[in-house]
Backbone as JSON, one array per atom type, in Angstrom:
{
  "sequence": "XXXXXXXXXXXXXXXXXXXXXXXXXXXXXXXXXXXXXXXXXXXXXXXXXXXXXXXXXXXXXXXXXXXXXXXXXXXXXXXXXXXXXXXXXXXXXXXXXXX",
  "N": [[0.85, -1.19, 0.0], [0.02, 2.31, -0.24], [1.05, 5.52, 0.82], [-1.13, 8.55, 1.26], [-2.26, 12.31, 0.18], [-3.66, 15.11, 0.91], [-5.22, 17.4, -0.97], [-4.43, 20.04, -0.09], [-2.31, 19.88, 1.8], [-0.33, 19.45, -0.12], [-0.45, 21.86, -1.58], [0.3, 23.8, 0.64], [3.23, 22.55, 1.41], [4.34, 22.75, -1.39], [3.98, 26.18, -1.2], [5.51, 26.38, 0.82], [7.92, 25.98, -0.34], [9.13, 23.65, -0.51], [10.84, 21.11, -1.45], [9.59, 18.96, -3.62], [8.0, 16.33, -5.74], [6.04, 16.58, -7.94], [3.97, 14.56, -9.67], [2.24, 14.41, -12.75], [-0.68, 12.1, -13.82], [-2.85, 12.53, -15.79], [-4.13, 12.62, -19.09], [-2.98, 14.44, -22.03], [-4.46, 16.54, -22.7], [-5.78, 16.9, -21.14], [-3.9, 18.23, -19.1], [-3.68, 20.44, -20.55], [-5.62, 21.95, -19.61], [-4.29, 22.97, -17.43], [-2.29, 22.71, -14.75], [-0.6, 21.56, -11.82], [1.8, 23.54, -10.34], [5.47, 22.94, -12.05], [4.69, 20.28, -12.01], [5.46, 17.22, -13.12], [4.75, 15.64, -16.04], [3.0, 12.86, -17.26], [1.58, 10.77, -19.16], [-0.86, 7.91, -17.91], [-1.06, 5.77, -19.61], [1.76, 5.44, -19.94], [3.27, 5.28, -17.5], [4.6, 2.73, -17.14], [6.17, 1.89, -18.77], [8.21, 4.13, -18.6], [8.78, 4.66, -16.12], [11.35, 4.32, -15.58], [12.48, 6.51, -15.61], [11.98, 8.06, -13.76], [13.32, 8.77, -10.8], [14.59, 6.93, -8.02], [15.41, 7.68, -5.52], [13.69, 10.04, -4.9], [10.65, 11.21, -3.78], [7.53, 10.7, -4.94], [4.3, 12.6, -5.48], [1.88, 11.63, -6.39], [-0.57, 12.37, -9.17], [-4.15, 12.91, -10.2], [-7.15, 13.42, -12.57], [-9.48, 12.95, -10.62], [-8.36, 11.21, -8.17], [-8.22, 8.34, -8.81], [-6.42, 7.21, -11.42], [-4.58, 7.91, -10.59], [-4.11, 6.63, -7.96], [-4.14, 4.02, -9.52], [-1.91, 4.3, -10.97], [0.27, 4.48, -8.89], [0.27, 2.01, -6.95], [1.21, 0.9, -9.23], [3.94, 2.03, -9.23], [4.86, 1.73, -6.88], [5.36, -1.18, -6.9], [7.19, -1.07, -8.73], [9.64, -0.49, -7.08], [9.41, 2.01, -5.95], [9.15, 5.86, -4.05], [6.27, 6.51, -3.43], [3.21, 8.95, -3.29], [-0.29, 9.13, -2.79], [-2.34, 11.99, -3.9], [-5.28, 12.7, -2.5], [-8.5, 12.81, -4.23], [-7.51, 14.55, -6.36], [-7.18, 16.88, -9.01], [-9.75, 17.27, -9.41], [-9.87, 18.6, -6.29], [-7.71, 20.71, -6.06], [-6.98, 23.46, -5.24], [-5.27, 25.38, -5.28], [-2.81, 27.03, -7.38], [-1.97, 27.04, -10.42], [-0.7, 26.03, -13.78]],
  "CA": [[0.0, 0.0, 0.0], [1.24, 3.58, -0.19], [0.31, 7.37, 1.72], [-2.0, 9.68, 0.56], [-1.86, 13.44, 0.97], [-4.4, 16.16, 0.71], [-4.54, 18.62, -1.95], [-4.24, 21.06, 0.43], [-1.01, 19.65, 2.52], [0.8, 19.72, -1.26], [-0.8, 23.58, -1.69], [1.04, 23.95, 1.55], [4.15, 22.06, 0.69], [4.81, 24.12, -2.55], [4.15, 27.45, -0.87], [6.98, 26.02, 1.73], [9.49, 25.7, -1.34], [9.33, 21.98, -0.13], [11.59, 20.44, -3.01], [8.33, 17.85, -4.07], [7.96, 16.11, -6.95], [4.6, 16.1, -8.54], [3.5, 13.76, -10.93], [0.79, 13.91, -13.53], [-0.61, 10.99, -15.19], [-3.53, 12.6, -16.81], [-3.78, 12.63, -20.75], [-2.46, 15.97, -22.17], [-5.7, 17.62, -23.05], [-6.62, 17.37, -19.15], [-3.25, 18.75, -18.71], [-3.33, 22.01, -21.07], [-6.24, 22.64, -19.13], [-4.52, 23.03, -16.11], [-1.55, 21.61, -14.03], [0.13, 21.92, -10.32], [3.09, 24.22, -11.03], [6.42, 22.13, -11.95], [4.83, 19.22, -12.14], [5.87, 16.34, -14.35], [3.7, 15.24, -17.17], [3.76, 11.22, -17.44], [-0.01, 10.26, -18.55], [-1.0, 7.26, -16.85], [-0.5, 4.87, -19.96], [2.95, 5.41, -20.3], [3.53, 4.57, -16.23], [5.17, 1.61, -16.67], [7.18, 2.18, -20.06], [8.79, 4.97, -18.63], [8.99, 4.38, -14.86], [12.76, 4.29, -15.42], [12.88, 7.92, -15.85], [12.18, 8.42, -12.54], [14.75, 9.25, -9.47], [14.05, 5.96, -7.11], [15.67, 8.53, -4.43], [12.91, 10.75, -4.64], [9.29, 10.62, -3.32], [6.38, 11.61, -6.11], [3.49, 12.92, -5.22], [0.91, 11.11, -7.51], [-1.86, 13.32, -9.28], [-5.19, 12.75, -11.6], [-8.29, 14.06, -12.19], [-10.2, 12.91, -9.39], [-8.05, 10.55, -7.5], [-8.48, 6.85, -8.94], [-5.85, 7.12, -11.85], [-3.19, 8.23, -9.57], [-4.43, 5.59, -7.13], [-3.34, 2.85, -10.01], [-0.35, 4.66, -10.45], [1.15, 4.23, -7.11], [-0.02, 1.06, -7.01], [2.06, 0.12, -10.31], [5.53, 2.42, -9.3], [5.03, 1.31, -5.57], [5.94, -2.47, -7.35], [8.91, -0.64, -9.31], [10.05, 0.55, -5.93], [9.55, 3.91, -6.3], [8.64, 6.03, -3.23], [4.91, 7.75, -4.23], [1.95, 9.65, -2.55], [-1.61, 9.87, -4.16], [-3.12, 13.01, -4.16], [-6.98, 12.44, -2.78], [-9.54, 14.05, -4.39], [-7.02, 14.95, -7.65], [-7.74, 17.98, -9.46], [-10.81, 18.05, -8.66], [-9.69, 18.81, -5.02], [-7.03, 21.3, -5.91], [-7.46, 25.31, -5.03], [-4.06, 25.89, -5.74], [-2.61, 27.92, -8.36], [-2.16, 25.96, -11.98], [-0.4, 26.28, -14.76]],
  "C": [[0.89, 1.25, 0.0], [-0.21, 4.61, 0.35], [-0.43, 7.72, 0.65], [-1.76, 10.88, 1.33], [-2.81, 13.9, 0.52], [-4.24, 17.0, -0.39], [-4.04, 20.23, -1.46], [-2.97, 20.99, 1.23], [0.13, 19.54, 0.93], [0.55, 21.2, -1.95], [0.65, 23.93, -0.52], [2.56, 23.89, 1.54], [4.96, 23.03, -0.51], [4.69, 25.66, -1.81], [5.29, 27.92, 0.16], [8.33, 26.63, 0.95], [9.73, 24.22, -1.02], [10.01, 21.59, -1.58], [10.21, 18.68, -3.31], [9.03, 17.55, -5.25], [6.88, 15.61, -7.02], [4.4, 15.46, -9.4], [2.42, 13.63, -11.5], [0.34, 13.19, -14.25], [-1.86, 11.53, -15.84], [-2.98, 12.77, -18.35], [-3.69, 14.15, -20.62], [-3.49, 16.98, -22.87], [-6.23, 17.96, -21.83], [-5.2, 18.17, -19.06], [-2.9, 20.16, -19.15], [-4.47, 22.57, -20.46], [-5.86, 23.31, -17.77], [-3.28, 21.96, -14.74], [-0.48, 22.33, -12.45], [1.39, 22.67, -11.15], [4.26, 23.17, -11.12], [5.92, 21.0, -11.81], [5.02, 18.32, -13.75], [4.6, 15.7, -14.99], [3.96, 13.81, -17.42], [2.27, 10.47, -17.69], [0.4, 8.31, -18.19], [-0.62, 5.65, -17.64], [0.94, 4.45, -20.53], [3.94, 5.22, -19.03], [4.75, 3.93, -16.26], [6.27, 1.62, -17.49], [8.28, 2.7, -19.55], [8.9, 4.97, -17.2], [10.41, 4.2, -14.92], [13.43, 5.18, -15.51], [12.86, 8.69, -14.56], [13.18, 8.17, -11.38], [14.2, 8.31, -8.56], [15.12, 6.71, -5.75], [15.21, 9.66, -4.26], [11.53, 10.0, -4.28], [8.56, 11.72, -4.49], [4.73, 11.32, -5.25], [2.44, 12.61, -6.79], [-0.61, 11.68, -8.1], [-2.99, 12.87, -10.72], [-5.98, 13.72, -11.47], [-9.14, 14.42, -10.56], [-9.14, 11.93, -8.03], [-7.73, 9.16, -7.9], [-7.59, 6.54, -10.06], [-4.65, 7.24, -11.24], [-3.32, 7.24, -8.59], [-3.41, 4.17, -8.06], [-1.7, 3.34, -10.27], [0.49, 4.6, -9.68], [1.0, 3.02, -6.79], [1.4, 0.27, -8.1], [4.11, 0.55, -9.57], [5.88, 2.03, -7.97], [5.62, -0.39, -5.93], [7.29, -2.08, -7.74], [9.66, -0.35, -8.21], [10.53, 1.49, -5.28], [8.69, 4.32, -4.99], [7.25, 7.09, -3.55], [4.03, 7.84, -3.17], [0.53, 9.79, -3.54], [-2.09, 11.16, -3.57], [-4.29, 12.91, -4.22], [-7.19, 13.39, -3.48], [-8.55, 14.57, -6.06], [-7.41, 16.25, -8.18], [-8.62, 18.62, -9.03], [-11.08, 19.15, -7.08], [-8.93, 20.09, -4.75], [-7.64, 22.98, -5.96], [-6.53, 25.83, -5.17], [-4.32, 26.97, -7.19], [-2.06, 26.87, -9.29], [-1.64, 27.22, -12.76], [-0.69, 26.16, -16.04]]
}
């Protein structure tokens, strides 16, 4: 299993300067609508392909729409053993500022 965080404790986080790393697996039409600042773009079917691009000495903060794509996500890179967070609530949840 893996953490979950709030969209509001990674609002928080970023307004810190916390060195994060966000990850987005939506598709890139959800993403020109709209994305956490600095985060990485990785939609959700390219996960596993490309899961070797990631820093297995960082922790990612795992992001979708609503929650349940980023859920399998962490699920899949938590096997690669990659350290990840989902992001309840996903987008939908966020009040942040977007890029």
């Amino acid at each position: 299993m893996f953490p979950e965080i709030l969209p509001e404790e990674v609002e928080r986080l970023l307004q810190e300067h916390k060195n994060i790393c966000v990850l987005d697996v939506r598709e890139a039409g959800e993403v020109a609508a709209g994305k956490i600042p600095g985060a990485m773009h990785l939609p959700l079917g390219q996960v596993l392909t490309r899961a070797k691009e990631l820093d297995p000495d960082k922790e990612y903060i795992v992001v979708c729409r609503s929650g349940n794509r980023s859920s399998l996500a962490c699920e899949w890179l938590t096997e690669k053993g990659l350290k990840v967070k989902n992001m309840t609530g996903g987008m939908n949840g966020w009040t942040g500022a977007a890029e």
